[in-house]
mmCIF file of the N, C-alpha and C atoms, coordinates in Angstrom:
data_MODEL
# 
_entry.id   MODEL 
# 
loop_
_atom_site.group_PDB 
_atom_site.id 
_atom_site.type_symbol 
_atom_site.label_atom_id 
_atom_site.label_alt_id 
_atom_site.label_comp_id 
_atom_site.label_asym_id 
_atom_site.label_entity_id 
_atom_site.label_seq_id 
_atom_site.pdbx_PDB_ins_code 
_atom_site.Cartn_x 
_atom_site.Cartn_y 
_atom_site.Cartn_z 
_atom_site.occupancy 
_atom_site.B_iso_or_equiv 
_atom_site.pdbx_formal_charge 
_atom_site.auth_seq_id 
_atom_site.auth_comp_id 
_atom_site.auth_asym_id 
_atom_site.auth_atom_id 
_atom_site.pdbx_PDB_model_num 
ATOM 1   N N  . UNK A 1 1  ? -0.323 9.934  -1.936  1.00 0.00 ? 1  UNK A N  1 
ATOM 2   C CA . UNK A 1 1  ? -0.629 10.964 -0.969  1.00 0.00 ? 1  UNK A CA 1 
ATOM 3   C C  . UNK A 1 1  ? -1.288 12.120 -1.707  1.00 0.00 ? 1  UNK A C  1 
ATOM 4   N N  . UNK A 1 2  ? -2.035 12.553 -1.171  1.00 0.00 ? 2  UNK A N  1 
ATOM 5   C CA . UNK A 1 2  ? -3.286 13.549 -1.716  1.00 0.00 ? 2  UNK A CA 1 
ATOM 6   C C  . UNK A 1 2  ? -3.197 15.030 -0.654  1.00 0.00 ? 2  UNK A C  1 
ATOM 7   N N  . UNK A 1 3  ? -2.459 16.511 -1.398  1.00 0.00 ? 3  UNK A N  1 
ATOM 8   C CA . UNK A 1 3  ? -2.460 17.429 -0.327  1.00 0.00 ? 3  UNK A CA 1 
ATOM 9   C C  . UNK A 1 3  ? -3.775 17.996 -0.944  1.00 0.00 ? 3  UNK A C  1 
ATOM 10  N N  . UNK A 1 4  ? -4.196 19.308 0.190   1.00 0.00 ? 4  UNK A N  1 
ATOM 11  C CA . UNK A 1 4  ? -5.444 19.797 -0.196  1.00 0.00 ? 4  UNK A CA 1 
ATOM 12  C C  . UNK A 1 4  ? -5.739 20.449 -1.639  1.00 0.00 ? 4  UNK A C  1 
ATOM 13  N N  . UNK A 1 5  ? -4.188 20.637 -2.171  1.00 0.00 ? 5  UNK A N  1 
ATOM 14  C CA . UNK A 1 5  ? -4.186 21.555 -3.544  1.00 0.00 ? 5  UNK A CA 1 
ATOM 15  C C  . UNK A 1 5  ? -3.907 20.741 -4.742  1.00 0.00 ? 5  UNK A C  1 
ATOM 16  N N  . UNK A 1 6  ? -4.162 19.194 -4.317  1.00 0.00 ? 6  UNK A N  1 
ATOM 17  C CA . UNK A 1 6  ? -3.560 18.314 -5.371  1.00 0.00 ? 6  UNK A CA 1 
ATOM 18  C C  . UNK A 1 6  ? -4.795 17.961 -6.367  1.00 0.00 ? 6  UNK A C  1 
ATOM 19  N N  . UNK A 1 7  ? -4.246 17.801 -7.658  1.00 0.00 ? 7  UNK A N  1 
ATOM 20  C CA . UNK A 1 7  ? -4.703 16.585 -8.279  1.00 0.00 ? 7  UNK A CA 1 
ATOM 21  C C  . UNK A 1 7  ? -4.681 15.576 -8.561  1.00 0.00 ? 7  UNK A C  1 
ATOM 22  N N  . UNK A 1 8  ? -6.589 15.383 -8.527  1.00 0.00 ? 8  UNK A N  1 
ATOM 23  C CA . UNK A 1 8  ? -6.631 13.299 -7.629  1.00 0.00 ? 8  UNK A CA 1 
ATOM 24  C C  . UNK A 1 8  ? -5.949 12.803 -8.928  1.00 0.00 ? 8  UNK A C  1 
ATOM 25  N N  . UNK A 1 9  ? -6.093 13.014 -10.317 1.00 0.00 ? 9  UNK A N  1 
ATOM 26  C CA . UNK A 1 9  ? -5.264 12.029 -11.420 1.00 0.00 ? 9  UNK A CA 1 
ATOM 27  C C  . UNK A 1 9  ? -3.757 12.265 -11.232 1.00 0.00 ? 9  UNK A C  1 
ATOM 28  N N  . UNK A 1 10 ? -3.327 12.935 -10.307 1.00 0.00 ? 10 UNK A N  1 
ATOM 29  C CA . UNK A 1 10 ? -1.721 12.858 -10.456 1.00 0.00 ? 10 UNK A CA 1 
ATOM 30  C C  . UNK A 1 10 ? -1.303 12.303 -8.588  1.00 0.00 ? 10 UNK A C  1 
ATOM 31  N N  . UNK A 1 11 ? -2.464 11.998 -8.216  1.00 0.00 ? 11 UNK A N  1 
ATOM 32  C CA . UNK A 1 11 ? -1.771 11.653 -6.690  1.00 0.00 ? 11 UNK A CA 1 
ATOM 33  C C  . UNK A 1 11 ? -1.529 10.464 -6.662  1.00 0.00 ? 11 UNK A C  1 
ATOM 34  N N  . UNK A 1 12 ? -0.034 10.354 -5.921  1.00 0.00 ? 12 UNK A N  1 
ATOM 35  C CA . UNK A 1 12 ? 0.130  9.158  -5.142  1.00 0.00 ? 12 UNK A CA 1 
ATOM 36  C C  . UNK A 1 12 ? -0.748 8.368  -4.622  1.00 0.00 ? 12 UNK A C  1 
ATOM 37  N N  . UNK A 1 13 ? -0.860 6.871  -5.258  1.00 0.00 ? 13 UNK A N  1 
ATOM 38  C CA . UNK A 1 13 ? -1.378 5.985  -4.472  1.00 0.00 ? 13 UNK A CA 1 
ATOM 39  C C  . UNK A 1 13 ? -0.945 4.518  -4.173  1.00 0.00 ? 13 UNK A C  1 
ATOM 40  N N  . UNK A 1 14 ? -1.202 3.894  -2.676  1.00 0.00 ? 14 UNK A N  1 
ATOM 41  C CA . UNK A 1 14 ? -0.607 2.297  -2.676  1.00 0.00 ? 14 UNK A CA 1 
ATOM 42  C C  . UNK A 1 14 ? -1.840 1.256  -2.491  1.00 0.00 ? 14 UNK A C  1 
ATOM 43  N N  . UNK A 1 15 ? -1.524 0.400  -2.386  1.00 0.00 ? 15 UNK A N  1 
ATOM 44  C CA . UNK A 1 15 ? -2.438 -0.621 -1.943  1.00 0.00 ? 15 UNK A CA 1 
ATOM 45  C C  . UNK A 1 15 ? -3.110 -1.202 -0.965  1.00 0.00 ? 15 UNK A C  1 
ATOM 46  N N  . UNK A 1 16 ? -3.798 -1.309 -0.089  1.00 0.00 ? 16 UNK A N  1 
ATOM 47  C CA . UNK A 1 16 ? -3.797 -1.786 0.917   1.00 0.00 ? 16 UNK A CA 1 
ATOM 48  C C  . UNK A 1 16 ? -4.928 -3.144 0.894   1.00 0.00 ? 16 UNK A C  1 
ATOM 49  N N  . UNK A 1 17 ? -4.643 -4.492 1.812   1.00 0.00 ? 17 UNK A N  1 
ATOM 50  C CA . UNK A 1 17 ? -5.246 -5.470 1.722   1.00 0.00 ? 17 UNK A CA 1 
ATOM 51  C C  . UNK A 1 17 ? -6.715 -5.300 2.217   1.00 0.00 ? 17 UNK A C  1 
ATOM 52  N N  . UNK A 1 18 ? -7.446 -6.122 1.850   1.00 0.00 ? 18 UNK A N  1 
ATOM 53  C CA . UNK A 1 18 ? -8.851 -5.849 2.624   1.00 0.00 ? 18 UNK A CA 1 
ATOM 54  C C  . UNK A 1 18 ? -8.826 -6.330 4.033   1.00 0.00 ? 18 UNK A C  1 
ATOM 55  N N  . UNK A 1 19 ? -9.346 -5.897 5.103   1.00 0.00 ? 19 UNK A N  1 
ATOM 56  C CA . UNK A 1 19 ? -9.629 -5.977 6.167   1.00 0.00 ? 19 UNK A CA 1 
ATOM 57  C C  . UNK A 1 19 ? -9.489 -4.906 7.146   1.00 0.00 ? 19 UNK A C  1 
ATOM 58  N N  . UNK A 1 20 ? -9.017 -5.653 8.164   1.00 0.00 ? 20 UNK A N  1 
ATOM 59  C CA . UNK A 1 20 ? -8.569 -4.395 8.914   1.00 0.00 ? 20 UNK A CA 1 
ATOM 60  C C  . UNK A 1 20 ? -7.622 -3.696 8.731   1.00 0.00 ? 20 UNK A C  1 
ATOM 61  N N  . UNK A 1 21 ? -7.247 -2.314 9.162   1.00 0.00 ? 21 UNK A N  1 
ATOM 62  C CA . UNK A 1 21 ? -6.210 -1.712 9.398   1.00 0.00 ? 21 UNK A CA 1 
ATOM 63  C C  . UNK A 1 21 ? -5.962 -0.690 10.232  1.00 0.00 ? 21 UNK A C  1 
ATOM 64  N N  . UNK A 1 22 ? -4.902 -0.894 10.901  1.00 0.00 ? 22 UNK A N  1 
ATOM 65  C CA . UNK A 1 22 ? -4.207 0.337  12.182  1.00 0.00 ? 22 UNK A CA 1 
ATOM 66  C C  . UNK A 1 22 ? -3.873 1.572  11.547  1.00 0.00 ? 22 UNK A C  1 
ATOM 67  N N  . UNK A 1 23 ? -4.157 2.815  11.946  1.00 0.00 ? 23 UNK A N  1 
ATOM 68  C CA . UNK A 1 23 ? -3.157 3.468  11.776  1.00 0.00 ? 23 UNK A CA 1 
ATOM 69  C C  . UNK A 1 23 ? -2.798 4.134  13.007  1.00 0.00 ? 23 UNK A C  1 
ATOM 70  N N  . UNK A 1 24 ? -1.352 4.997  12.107  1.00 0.00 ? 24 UNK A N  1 
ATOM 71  C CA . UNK A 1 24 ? -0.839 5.690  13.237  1.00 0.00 ? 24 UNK A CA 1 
ATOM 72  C C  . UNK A 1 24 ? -0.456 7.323  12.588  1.00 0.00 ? 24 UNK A C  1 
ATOM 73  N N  . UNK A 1 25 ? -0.922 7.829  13.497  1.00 0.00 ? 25 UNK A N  1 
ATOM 74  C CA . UNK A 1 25 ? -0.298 9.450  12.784  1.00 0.00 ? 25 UNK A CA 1 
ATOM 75  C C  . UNK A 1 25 ? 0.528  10.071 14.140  1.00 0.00 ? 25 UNK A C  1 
ATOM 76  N N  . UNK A 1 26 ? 1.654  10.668 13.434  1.00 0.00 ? 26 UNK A N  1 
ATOM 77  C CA . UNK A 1 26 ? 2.223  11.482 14.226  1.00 0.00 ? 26 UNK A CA 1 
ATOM 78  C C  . UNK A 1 26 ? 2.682  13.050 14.160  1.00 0.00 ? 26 UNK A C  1 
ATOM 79  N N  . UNK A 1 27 ? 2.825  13.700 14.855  1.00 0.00 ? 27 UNK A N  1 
ATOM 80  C CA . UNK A 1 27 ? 2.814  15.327 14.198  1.00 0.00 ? 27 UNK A CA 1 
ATOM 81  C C  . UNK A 1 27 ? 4.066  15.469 15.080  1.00 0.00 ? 27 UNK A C  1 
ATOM 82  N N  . UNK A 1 28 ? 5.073  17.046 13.934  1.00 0.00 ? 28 UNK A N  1 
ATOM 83  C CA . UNK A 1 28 ? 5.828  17.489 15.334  1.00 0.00 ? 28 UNK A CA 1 
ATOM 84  C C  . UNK A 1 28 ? 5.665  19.228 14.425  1.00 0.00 ? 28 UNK A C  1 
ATOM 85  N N  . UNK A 1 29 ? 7.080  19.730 15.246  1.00 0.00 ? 29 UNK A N  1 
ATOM 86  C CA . UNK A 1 29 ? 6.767  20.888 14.955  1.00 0.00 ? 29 UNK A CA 1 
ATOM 87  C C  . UNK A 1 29 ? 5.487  21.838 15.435  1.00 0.00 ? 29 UNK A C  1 
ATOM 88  N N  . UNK A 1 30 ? 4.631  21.645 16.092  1.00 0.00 ? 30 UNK A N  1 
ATOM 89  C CA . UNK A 1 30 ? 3.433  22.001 16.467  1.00 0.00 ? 30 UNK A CA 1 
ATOM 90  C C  . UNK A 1 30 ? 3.509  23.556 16.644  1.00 0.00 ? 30 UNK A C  1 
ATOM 91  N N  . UNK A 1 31 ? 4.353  23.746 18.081  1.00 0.00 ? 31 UNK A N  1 
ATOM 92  C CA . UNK A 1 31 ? 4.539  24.933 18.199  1.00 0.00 ? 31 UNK A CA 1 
ATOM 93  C C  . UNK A 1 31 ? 4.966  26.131 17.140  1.00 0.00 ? 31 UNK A C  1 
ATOM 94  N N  . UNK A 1 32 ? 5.803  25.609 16.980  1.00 0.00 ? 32 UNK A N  1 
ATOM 95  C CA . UNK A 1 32 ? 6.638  26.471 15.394  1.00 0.00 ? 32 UNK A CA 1 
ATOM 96  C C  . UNK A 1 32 ? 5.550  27.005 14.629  1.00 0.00 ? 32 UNK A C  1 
ATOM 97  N N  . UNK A 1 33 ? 4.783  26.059 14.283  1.00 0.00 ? 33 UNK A N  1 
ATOM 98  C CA . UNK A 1 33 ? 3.495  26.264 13.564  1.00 0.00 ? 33 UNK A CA 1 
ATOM 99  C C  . UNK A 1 33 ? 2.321  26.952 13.885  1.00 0.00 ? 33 UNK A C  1 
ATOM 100 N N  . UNK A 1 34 ? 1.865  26.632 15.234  1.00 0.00 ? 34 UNK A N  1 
ATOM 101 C CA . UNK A 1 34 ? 0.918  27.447 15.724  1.00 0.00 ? 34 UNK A CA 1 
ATOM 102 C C  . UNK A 1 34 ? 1.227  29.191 15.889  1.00 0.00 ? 34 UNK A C  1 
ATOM 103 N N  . UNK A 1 35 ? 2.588  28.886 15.860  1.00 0.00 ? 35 UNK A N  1 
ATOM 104 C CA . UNK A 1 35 ? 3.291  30.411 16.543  1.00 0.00 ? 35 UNK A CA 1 
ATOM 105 C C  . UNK A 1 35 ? 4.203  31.084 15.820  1.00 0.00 ? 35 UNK A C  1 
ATOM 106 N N  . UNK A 1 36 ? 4.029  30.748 13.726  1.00 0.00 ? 36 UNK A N  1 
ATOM 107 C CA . UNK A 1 36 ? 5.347  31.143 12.904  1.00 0.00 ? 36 UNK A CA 1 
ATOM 108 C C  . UNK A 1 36 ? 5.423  32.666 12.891  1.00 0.00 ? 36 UNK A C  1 
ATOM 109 N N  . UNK A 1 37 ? 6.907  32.450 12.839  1.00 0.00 ? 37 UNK A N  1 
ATOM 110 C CA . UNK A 1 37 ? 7.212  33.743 12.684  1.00 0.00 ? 37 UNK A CA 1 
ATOM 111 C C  . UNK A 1 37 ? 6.993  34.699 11.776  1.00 0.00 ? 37 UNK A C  1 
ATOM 112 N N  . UNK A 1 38 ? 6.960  36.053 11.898  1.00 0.00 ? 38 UNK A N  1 
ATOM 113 C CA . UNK A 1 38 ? 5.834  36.888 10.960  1.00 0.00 ? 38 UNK A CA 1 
ATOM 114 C C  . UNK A 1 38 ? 6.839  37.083 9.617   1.00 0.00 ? 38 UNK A C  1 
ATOM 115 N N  . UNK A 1 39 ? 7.936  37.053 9.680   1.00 0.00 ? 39 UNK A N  1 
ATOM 116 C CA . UNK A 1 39 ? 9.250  37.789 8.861   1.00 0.00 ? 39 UNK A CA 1 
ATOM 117 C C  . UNK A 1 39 ? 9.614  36.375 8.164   1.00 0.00 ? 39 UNK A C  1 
ATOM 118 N N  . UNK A 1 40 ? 9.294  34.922 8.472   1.00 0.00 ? 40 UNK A N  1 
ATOM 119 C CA . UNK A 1 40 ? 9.364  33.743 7.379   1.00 0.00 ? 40 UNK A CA 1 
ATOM 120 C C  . UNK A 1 40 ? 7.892  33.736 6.992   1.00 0.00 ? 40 UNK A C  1 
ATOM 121 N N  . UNK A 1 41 ? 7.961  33.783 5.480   1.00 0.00 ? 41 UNK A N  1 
ATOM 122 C CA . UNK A 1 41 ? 6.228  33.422 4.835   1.00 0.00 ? 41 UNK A CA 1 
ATOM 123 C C  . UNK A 1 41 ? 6.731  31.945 4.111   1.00 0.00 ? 41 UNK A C  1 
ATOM 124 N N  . UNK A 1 42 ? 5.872  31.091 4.885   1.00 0.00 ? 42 UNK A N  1 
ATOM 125 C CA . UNK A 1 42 ? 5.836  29.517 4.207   1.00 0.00 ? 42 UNK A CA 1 
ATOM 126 C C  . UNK A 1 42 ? 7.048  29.008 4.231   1.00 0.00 ? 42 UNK A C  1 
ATOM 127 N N  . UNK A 1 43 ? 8.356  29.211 5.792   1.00 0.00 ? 43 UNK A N  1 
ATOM 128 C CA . UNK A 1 43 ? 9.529  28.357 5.627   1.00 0.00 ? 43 UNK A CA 1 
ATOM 129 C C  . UNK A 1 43 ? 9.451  27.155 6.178   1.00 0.00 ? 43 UNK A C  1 
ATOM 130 N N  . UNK A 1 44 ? 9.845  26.016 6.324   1.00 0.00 ? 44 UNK A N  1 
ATOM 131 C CA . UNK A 1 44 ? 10.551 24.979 6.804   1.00 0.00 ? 44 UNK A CA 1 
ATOM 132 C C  . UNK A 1 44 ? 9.985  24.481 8.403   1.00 0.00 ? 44 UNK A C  1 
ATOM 133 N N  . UNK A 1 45 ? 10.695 25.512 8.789   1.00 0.00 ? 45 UNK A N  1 
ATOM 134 C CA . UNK A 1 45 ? 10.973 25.963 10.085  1.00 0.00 ? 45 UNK A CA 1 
ATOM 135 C C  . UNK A 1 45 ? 9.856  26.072 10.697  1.00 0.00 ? 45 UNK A C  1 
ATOM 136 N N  . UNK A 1 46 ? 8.392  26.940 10.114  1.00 0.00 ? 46 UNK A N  1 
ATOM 137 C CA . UNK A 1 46 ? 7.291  26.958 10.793  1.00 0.00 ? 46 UNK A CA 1 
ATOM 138 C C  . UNK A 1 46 ? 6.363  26.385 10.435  1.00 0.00 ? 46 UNK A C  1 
ATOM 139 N N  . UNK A 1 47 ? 6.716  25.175 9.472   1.00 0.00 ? 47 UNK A N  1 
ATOM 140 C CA . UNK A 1 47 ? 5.369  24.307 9.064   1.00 0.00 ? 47 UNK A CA 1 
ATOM 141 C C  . UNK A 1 47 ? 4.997  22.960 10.251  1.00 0.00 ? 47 UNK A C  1 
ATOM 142 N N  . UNK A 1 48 ? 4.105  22.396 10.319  1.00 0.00 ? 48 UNK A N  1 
ATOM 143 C CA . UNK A 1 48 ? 4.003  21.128 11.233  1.00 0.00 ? 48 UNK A CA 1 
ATOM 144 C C  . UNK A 1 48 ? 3.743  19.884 10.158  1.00 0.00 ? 48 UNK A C  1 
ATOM 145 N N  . UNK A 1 49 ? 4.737  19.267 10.422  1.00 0.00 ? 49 UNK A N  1 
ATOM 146 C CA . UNK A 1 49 ? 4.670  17.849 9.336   1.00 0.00 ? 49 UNK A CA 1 
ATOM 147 C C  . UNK A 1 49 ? 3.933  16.871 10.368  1.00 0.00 ? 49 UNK A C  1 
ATOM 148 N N  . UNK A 1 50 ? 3.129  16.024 9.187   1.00 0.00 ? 50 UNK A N  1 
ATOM 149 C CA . UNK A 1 50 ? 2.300  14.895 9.595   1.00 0.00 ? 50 UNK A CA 1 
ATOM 150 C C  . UNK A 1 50 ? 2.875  13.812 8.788   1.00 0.00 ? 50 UNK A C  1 
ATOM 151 N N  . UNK A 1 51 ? 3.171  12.783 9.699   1.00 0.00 ? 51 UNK A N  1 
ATOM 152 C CA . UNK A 1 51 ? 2.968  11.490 9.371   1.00 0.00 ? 51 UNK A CA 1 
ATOM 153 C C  . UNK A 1 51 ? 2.226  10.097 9.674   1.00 0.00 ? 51 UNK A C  1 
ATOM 154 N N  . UNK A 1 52 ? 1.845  9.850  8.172   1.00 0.00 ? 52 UNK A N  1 
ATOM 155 C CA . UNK A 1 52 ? 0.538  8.796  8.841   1.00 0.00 ? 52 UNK A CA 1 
ATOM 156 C C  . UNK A 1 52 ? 0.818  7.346  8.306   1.00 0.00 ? 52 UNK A C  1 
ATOM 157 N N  . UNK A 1 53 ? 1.215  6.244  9.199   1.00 0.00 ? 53 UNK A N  1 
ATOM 158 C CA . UNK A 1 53 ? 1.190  5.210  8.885   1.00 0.00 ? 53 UNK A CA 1 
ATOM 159 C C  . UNK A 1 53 ? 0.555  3.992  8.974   1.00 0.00 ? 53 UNK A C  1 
ATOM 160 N N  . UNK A 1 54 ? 0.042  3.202  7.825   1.00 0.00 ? 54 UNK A N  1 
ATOM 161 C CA . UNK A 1 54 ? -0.769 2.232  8.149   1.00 0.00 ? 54 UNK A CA 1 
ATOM 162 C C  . UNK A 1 54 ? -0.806 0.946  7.975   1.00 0.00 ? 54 UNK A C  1 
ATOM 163 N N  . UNK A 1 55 ? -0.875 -0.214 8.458   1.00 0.00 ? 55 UNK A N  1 
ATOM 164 C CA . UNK A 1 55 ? -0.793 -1.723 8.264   1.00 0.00 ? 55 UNK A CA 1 
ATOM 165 C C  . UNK A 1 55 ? -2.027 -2.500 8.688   1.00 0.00 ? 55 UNK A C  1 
ATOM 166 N N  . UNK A 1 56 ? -1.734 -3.783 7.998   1.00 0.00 ? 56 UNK A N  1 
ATOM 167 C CA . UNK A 1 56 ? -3.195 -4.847 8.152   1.00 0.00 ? 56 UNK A CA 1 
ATOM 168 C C  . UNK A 1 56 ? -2.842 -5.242 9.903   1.00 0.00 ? 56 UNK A C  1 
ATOM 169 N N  . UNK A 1 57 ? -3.752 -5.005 10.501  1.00 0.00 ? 57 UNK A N  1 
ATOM 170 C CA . UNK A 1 57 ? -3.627 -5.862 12.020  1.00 0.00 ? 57 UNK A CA 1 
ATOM 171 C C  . UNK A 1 57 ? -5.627 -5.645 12.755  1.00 0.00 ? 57 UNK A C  1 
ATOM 172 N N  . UNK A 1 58 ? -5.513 -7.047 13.412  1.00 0.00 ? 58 UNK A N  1 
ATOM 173 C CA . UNK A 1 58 ? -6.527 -7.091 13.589  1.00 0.00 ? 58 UNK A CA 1 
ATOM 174 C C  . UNK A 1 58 ? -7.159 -5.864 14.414  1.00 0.00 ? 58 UNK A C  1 
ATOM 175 N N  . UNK A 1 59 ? -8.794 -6.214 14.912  1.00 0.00 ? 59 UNK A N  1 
ATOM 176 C CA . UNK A 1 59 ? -9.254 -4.688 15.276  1.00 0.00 ? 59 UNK A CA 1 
ATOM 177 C C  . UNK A 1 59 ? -8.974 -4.347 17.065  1.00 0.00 ? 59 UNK A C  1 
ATOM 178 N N  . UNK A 1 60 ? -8.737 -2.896 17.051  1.00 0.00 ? 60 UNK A N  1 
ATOM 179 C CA . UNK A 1 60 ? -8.377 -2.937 18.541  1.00 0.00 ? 60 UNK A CA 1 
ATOM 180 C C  . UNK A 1 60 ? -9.135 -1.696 18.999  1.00 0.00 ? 60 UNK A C  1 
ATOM 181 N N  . UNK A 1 61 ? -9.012 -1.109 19.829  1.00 0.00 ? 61 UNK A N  1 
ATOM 182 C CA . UNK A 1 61 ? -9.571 0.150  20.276  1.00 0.00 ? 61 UNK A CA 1 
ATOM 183 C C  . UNK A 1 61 ? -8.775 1.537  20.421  1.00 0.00 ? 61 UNK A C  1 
ATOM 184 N N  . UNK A 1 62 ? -8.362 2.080  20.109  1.00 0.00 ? 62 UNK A N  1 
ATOM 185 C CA . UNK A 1 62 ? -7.555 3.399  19.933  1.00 0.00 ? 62 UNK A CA 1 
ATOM 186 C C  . UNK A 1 62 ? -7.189 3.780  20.761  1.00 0.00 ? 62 UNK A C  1 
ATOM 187 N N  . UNK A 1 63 ? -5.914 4.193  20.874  1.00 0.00 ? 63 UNK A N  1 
ATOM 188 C CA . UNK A 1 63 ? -4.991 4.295  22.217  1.00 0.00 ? 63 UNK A CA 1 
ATOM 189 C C  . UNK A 1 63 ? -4.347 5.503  21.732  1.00 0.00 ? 63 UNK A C  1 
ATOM 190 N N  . UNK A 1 64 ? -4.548 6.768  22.590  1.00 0.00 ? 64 UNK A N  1 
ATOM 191 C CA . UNK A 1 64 ? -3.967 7.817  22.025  1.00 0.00 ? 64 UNK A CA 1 
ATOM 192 C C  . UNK A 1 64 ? -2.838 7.836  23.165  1.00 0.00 ? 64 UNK A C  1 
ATOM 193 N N  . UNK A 1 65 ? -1.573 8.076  22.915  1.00 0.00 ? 65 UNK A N  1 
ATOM 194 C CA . UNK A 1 65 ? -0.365 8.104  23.625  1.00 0.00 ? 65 UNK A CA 1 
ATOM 195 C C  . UNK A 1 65 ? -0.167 9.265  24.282  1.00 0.00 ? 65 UNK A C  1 
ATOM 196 N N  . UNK A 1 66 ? -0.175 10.580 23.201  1.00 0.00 ? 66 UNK A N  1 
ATOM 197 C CA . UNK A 1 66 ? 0.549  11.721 23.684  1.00 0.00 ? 66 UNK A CA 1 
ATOM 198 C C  . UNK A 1 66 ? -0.721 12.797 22.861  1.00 0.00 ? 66 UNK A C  1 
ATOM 199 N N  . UNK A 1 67 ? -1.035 13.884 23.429  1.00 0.00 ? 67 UNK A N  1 
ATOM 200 C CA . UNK A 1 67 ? -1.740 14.789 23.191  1.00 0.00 ? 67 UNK A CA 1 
ATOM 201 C C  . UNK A 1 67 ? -0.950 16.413 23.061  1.00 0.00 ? 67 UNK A C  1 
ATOM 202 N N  . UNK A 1 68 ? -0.499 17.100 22.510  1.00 0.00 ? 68 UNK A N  1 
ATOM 203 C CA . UNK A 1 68 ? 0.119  18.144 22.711  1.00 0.00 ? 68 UNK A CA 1 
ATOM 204 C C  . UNK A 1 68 ? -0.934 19.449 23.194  1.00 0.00 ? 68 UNK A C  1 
ATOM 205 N N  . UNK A 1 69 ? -0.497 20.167 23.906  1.00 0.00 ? 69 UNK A N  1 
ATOM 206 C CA . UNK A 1 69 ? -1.574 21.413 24.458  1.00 0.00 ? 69 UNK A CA 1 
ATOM 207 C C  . UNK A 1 69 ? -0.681 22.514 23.829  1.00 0.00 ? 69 UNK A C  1 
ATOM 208 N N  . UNK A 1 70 ? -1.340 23.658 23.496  1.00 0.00 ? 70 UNK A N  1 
ATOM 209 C CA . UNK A 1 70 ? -0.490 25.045 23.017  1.00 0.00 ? 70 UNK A CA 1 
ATOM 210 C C  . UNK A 1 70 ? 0.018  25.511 23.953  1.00 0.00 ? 70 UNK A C  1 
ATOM 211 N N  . UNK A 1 71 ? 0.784  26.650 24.228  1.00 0.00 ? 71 UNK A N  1 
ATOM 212 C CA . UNK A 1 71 ? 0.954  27.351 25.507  1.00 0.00 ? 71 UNK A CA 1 
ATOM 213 C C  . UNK A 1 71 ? 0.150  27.881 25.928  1.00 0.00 ? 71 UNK A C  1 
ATOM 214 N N  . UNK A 1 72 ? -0.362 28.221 27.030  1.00 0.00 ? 72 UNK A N  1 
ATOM 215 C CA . UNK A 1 72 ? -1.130 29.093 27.866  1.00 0.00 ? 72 UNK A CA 1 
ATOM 216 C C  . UNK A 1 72 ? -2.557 28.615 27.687  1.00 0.00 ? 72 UNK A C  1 
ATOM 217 N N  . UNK A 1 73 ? -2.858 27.175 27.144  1.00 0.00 ? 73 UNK A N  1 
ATOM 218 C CA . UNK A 1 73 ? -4.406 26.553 27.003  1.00 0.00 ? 73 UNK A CA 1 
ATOM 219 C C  . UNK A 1 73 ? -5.056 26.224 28.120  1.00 0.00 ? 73 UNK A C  1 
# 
């Protein structure tokens, strides 16, 4: 895994087979994040974690499930 402040000779990496592959990403925390509080700088609490997972499966067309909107969009 590679964050924006990393270095590429020290990042995490796996393998993946040739062909196709799915992924899937999921986010939470959204709000927290869009909306942190001014009195936490860089806690826990107001970051939004991503997770992205991926496997060999043949090709399909992208199916987005759930979309989150901010408040008042």
């Amino acid at each position: 895994m590679l964050g924006c402040t990393d270095y590429i000779p020290d990042a995490a990496r796996f393998d993946m087979p040739a062909g196709w592959t799915r992924i899937r990403t999921s986010r939470r925390n959204l709000e927290a994040a869009a909306f942190p509080d001014s009195d936490c700088d860089d806690e826990p609490e107001d970051m939004e974690e991503i997770r992205i997972q991926a496997w060999p499966a043949p090709h399909a067309q992208p199916d987005i499930v759930k979309r989150w909107t901010p408040p008042g969009a």
